[in-house]
N, C-alpha and C positions, 0 to 999 in steps of 0.2 A: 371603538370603545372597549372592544373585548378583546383587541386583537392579544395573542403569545398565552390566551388562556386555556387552560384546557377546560372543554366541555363536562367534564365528570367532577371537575374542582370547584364545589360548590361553595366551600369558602370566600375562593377569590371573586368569583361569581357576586357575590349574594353587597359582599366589598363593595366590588366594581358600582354596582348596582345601586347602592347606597351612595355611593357619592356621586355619581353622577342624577340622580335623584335631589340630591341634597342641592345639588348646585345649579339646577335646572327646574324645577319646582318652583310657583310665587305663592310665598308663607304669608297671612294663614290663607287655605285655601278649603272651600267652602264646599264639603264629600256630604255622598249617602250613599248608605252600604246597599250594596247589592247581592249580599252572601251574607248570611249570619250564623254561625258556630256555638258561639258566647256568649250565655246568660242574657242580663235584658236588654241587650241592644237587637234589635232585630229591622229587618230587611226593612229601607225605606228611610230608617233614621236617620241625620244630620249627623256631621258630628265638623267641627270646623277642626283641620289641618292645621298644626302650628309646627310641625317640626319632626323629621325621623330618630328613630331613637336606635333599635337594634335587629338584633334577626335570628330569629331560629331555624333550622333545619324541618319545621312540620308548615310554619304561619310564614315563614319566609320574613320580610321587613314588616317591624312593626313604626306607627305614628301614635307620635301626641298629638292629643286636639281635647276639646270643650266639647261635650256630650248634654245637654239639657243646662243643669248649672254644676256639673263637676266635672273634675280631668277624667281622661278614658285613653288606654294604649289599644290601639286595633292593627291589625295586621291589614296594610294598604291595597293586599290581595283582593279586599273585600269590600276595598271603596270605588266610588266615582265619582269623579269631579262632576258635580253639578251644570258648569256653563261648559256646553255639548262643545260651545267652537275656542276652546281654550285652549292653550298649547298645554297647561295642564292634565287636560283629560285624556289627551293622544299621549302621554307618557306615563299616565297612572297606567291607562291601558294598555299599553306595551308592556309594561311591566307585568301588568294580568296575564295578557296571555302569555311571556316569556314565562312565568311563575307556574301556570295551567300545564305545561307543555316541557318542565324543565327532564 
């Protein structure tokens, strides 16, 4: 997935990352944050997965999803798929810790 990248090229990285996320992920899928940073959402909340949007250099990839009854962008670093044996949750989490750890 990564191969001819360089590790310190966080751009291509973050890229790579996103689309194979995009394309490997089943929309919507149904997260609670396990990390909270930002405002009222905090540790333990739903928020249902519809779609990656973009990526910064601090939150890494950000998701849309449905937050109680409005939209909400969260950075996917700080969710978890809810159904523990999902192929979902094994690639959120991969993701986490490659994110953790970059």
């Amino acid at each position: 997935m990564f191969r001819g990248i360089k590790l310190d090229n966080y751009i291509e990285l973050y890229e790579k990352w996103e689309e194979y996320l995009s394309e490997n992920l089943e929309f919507p899928l149904e997260t609670k944050v396990v990390e909270s940073e930002r405002g009222k959402i905090r540790d333990g909340a739903k928020i249902k997965l519809l779609e990656l949007e973009d990526y910064d250099d601090m939150y890494g990839i950000f998701g849309i999803g449905k937050y109680e009854r409005g939209a909400v962008t969260f950075p996917i670093c700080n969710l978890e798929a809810i159904d523990k044996k999902s192929r979902n949750y094994a690639l959120l989490r991969d993701y986490a810790i490659w994110f953790a750890n970059r």
